[in-house]
Structures are given as structure tokens and as C-alpha cells.
C-alpha positions as CSV (number, residue, x, y, z in Angstrom):
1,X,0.0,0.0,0.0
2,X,1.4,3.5,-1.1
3,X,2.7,6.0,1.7
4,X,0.6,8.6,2.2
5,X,1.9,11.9,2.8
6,X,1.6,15.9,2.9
7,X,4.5,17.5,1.1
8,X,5.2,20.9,2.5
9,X,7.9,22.7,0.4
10,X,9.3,25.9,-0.4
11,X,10.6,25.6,-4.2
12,X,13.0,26.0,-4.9
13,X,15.2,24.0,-7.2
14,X,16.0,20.9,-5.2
15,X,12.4,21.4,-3.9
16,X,11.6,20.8,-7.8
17,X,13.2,17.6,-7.9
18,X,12.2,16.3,-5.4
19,X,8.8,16.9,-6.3
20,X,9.6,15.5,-10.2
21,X,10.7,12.6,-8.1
22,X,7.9,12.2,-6.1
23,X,4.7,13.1,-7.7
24,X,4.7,9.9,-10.3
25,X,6.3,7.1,-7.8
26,X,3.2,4.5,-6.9
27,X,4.9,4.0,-3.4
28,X,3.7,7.6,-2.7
29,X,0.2,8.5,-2.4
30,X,0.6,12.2,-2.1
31,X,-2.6,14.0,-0.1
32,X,-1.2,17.7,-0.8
33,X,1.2,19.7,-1.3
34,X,1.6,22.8,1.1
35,X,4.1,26.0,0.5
36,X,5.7,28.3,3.1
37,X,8.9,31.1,2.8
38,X,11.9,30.3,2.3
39,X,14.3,29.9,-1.0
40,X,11.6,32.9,-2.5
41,X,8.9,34.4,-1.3
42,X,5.7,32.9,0.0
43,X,4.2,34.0,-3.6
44,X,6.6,33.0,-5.1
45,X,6.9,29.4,-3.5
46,X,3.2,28.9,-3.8
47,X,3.7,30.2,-7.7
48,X,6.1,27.8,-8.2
49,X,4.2,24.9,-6.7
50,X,1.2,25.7,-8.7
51,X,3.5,25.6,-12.0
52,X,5.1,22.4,-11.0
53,X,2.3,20.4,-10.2
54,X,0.6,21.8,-13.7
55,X,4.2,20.5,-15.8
56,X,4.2,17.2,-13.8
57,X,0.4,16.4,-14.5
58,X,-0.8,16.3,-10.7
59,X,-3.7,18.7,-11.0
60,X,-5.3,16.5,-8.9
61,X,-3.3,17.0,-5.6
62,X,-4.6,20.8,-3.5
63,X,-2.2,22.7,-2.9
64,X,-1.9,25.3,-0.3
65,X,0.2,28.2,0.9
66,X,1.0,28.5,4.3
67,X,3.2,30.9,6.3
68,X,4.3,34.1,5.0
69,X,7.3,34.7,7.3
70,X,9.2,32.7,10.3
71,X,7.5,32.3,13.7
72,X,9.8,35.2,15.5
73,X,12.4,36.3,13.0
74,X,12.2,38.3,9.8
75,X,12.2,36.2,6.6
76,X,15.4,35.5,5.0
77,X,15.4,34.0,1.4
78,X,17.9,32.3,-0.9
79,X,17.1,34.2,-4.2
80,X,21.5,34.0,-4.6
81,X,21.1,29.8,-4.8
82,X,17.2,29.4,-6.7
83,X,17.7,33.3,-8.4
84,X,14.6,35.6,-8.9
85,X,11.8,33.5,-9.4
86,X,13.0,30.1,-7.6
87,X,13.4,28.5,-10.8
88,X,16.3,29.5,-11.7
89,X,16.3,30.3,-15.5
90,X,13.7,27.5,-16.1
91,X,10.2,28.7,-17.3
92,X,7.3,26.9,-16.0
93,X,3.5,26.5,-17.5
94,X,1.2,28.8,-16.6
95,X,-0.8,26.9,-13.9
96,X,-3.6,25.2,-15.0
97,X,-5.3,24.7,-11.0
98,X,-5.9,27.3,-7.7
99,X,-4.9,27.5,-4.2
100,X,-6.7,25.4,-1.9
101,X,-8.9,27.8,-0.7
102,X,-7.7,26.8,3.3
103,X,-4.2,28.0,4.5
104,X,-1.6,25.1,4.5
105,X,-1.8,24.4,8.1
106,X,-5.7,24.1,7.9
107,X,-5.1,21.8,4.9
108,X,-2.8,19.3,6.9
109,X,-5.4,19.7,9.9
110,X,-7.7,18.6,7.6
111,X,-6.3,15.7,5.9
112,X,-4.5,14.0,9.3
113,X,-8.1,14.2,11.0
114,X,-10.5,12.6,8.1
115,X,-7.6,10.0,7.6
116,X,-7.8,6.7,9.0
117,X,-4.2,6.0,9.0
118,X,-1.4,7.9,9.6
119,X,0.5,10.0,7.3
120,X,4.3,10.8,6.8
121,X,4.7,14.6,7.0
122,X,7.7,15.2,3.9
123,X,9.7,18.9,4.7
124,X,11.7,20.5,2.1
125,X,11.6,24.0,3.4
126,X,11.6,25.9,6.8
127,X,9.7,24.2,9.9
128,X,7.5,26.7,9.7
129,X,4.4,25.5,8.7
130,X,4.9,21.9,10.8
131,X,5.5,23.7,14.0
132,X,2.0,25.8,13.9
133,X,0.2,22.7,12.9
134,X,1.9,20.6,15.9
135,X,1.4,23.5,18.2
136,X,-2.4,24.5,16.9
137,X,-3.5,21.1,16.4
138,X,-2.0,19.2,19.4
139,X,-4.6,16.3,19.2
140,X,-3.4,15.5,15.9
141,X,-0.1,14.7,16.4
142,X,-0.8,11.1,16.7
143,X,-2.1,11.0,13.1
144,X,1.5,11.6,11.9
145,X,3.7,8.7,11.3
146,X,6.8,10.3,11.1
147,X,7.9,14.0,9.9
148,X,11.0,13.5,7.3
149,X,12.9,16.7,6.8
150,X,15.9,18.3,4.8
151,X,17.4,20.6,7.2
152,X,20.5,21.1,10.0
153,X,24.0,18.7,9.5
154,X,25.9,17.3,12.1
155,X,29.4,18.8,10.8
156,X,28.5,22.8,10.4
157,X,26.2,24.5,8.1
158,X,25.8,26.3,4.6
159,X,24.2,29.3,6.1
160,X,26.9,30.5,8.1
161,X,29.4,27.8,9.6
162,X,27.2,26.6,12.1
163,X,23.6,26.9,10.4
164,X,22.1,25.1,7.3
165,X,20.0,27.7,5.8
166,X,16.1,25.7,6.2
167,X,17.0,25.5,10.1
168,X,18.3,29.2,10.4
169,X,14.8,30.9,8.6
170,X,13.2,29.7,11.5
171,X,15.4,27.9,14.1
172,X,12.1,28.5,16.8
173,X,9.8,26.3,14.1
174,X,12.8,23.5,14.1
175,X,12.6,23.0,17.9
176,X,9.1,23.0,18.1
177,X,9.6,20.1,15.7
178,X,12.1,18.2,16.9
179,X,11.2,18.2,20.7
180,X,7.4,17.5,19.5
181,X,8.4,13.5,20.6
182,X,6.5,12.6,16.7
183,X,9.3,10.2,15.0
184,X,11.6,12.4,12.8
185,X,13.9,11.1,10.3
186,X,16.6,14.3,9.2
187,X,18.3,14.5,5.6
188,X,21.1,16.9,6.7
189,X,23.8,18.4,5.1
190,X,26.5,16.3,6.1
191,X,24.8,13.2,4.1
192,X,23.2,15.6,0.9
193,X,26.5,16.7,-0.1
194,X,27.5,13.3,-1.1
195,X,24.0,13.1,-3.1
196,X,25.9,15.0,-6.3
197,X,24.6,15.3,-9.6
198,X,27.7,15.2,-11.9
199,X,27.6,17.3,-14.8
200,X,27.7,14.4,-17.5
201,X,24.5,12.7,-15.2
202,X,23.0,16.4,-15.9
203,X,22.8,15.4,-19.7
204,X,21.8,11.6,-19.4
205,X,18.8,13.7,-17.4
206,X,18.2,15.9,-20.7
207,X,18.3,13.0,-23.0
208,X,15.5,11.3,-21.3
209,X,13.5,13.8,-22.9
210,X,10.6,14.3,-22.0
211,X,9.3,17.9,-20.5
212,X,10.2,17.3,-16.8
213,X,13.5,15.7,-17.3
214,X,14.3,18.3,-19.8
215,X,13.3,20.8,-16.7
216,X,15.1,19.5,-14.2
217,X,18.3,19.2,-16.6
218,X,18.1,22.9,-17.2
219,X,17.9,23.5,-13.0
220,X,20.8,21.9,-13.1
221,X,22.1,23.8,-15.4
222,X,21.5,27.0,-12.9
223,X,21.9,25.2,-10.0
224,X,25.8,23.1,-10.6
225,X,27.9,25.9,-11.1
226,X,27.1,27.4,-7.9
227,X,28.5,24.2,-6.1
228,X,31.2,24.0,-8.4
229,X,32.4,27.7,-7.7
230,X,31.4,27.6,-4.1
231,X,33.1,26.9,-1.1
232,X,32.8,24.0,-0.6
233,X,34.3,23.3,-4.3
234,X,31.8,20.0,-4.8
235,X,32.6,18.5,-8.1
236,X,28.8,18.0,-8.6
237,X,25.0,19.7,-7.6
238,X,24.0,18.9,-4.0
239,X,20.4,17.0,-4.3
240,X,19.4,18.2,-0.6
241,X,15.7,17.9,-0.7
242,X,15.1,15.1,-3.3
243,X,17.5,13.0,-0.9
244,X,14.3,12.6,1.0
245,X,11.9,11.5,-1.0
246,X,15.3,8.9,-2.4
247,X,14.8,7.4,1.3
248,X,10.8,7.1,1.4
249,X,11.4,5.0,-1.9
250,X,14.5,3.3,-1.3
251,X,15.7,3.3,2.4
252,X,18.6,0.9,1.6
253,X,20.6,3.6,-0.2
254,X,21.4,5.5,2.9
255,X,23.0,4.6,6.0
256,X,22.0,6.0,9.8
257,X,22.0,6.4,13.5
258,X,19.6,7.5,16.0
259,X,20.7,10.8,17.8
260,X,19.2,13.0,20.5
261,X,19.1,16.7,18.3
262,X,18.1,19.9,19.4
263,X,18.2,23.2,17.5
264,X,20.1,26.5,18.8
265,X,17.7,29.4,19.0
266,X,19.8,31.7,21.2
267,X,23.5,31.4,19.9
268,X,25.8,34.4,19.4
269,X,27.5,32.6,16.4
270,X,25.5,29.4,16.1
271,X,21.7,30.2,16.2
272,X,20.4,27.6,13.8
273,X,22.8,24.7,14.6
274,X,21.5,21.4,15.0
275,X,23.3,20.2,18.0
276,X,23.5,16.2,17.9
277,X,24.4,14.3,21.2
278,X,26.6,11.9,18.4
279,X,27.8,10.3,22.0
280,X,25.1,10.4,24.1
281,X,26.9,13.2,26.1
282,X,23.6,14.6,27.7
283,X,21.8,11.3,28.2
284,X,18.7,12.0,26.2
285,X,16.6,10.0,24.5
286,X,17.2,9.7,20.6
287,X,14.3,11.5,19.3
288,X,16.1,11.5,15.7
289,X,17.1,9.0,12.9
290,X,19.7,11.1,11.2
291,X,21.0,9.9,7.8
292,X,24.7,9.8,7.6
293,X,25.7,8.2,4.3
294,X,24.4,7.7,0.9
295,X,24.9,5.2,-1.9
296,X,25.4,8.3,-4.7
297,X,25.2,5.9,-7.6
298,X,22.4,4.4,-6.2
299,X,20.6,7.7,-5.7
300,X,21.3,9.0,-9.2
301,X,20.0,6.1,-11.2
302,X,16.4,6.3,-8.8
303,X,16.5,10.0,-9.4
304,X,17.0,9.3,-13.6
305,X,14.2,6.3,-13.1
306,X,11.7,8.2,-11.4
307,X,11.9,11.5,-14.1
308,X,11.6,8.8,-16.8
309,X,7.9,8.3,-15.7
310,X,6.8,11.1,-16.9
């Protein structure tokens, strides 16, 4: 039986491809897709979303916008990485459906409480729009299986050295999350930077050809000479978010441990950090499976396998 889940996203480029990888797996069975600040604007985000769905043919799944700016801080976007609209250079159809008319939170509400079974909460994007549903909707939180989320690292950030950048837009949201006792399962950096796109993979991608894979080739385009040039010098395009829809589909491709985490929120040079007892230093309870290694071959050919659908 397919996994159902609510796919709350701020795209973004990576939040693209991991949407192109999700939307047409069978495993999946993909209730909505929500939209909050983050790599753009909350109009742009929910724009992008809109277009997305409309290219990849799932005018059948709502989608919602949700929060407009971080629970305490001032919005902070990444228009340098995903450029003006988000999309980099790529153009997307005109969107073919409307926002749901309920906010994204009201959405989820909505969904987890008319669903008889649980439902795997996917995050992309800032915490944002998880943290009001888990602090609004308290009753509910036994209706989520498990919230899987791109965010944080467990060797420094991208943000500033400490902070990756979906932890730091609302490091408040991010606690609220991960001390919220639902099961949490955390893509961070130090695992998505070995989830690289090589630039020769970029054009087996384009010569699928077909309109998605000839989209997400031309993200990739935008989006791998900023990690070549960067400072990190990768030789390839960090997949962060589509590495978590890679372990809802194939688990096996990723190694793991189970860590107490906490997020900073009041750090001089390290608000943001995800702070993970790797040696059970404080003697808390593990509240998170954190992904530490990924078969990058592996990942690529699901990635090229799942655009192929299309």
C-alpha cells in the first residue's frame, strides 16, 4: 500500500526535484502539497508549486500556501542559490489549477483528522508551517507517522558555519519540531553533499527527454555551477531535498544512526545549529534517525528512473 503523505515545500530548485521525483512514484500516495517562505517568497513558492504540479500532470493533488514569514524572526530568502523566481532560469507552465482555498496548516489539519491512517509529513523548506500545525492542532499529532525533513548537518552549516540555511529561517519552528516526541527522520547536510549530480548525469537527465527531465536538466544547469564555484568546491550539484523523497522510496541507499538533536535558538555565532548528542553526552533520548551516508550511484540512477515516468 502507497505511503501517504503531505508534502510541505518551499521551491526551490532541489524542492523541484524532489517533487519530479515524487509526484509519479506508486509508493507515494501524495494527499497535498503545502508552501511556506523560504528559498523565495511565499508567492513566489506557492507560484512555483502551482507551476510544478501543472508540468508534472498532478492537477489532482490541493495545494496550499501556508506561512508568510518565520514564527519570531524576519524572513530570509535564498534568491543568490534558486535566483529571482526560484526556478532558476527554467520557465514553467502557466498553472492550470488554484490554491486550496484553506491555508496550508488548515489543509494538513484537515487531511491527518479525516484520515484513517497515519501520514508521513515530507519537509523540504523551513519548519515553519509543521511547528504551527503541531502547536495548533495538538490532538493531531498522533495521526503523523513520522515527519521527514531536509534541514540542519551534524558537521557545520551552509548558512553561516554553524547553520544550514532551512534550520536558520526559523530555528524557533525547528525545535518546536524536533522536541514534539513525533518520530523524525533528518536528511542533513553532512549526508546531501555526497548526493551529487555530476555534470555528465545532468545530460543523461536531458536526454531522457521528456518535459520534466528536460526541466530538471536545465535546474541543473543553474543550479551546478554554484556548487562547483562555491566553497565548498563539490565536483557535482548537492540533491538536498530530493534525498528525502530517495529514502521514502529506497531506504537501503542510505545509512543511519539514531541521535538526541536539538536546534540552537539563542546562539551568538551558532543560532540555527542542529546540535546532535553523536555520543550520548547529555543522556537524552534519541528523538532522531539522522541519515549519515548515501549510496550516490544508487541515488542518481532512482533519481534518472523516477523522471523517466513522466
Amino acid at each position: 500500500m502507497p505511503t501517504p503523505i503531505i508534502f510541505d515545500c518551499d521551491p526551490g530548485l532541489d524542492d523541484a526535484i524532489a517533487l519530479a521525483m515524487a509526484l509519479h512514484s506508486p509508493e507515494l500516495d501524495i494527499k497535498a502539497v503545502t508552501t511556506s517562505a523560504g528559498n523565495q517568497t511565499p508567492e513566489k513558492t506557492l507560484h512555483n508549486a502551482l507551476g510544478l504540479l501543472t508540468l508534472m500532470q498532478r492537477t489532482d493533488i490541493p495545494v496550499a500556501g501556508g506561512a508568510h514569514q518565520p514564527l519570531m524572526r524576519k524572513l530570509m530568502i535564498a534568491d543568490h542559490v534558486h535566483g529571482e523566481t526560484g526556478m532558476g532560469t527554467t520557465k514553467l507552465p502557466t498553472a492550470t489549477i488554484q490554491p486550496h482555498p484553506l491555508n496550508a496548516v488548515e489543509l494538513m489539519a484537515k487531511i491527518l483528522r479525516e484520515s484513517d491512517t497515519p501520514i508521513t509529513l515530507v519537509v523540504t523548506g523551513p519548519m515553519t508551517n509543521a511547528a504551527l500545525l503541531l502547536s495548533q492542532y495538538s490532538e493531531l499529532k498522533s495521526k503523523i507517522s513520522r515527519i521527514v525533513f531536509m534541514g540542519g548537518g551534524i558537521d557545520g552549516g551552509n548558512a553561516t558555519p554553524a547553520a544550514e540555511f532551512n534550520i536558520i529561517v526559523d530555528p524557533e519552528a525547528a525545535e518546536i519540531v524536533l522536541q514534539s516526541g513525533v518520530p523524525l527522520v533528518m536528511a542533513g547536510l553532512n549526508m546531501t553533499h555526497q548526493a551529487l549530480v555530476m555534470a555528465d548525469e545532468v545530460e543523461q537527465i536531458r536526454a531522457i527527454n521528456n518535459p520534466v527531465a528536460k526541466a530538471v536538466a536545465e535546474m541543473l544547469d543553474f543550479y551546478l555551477p554554484l556548487y562547483l564555484s562555491g566553497p565548498r568546491k563539490l565536483p557535482g550539484a548537492a540533491m538536498h531535498d530530493p534525498c528525502v523523497v530517495a529514502w521514502l522510496l529506497k531506504p537501503e541507499l542510505f545509512t543511519s544512526a539514531h541521535y538526541w538533536v536539538g536546534v540552537e535558538t539563542q546562539g551568538k555565532y551558532t543560532t540555527g545549529m542542529t546540535v546532535a548528542d553523536v555520543y550520548n553526552l547529555t543522556g537524552n533520548t534519541p528523538n532522531t534517525e539522522v541519515l549519515l551516508n548515501v549510496d550516490r550511484e544508487g541515488f542518481v540512477k532512482l533519481l534518472m528512473e523516477r523522471v523517466s515516468h513522466y
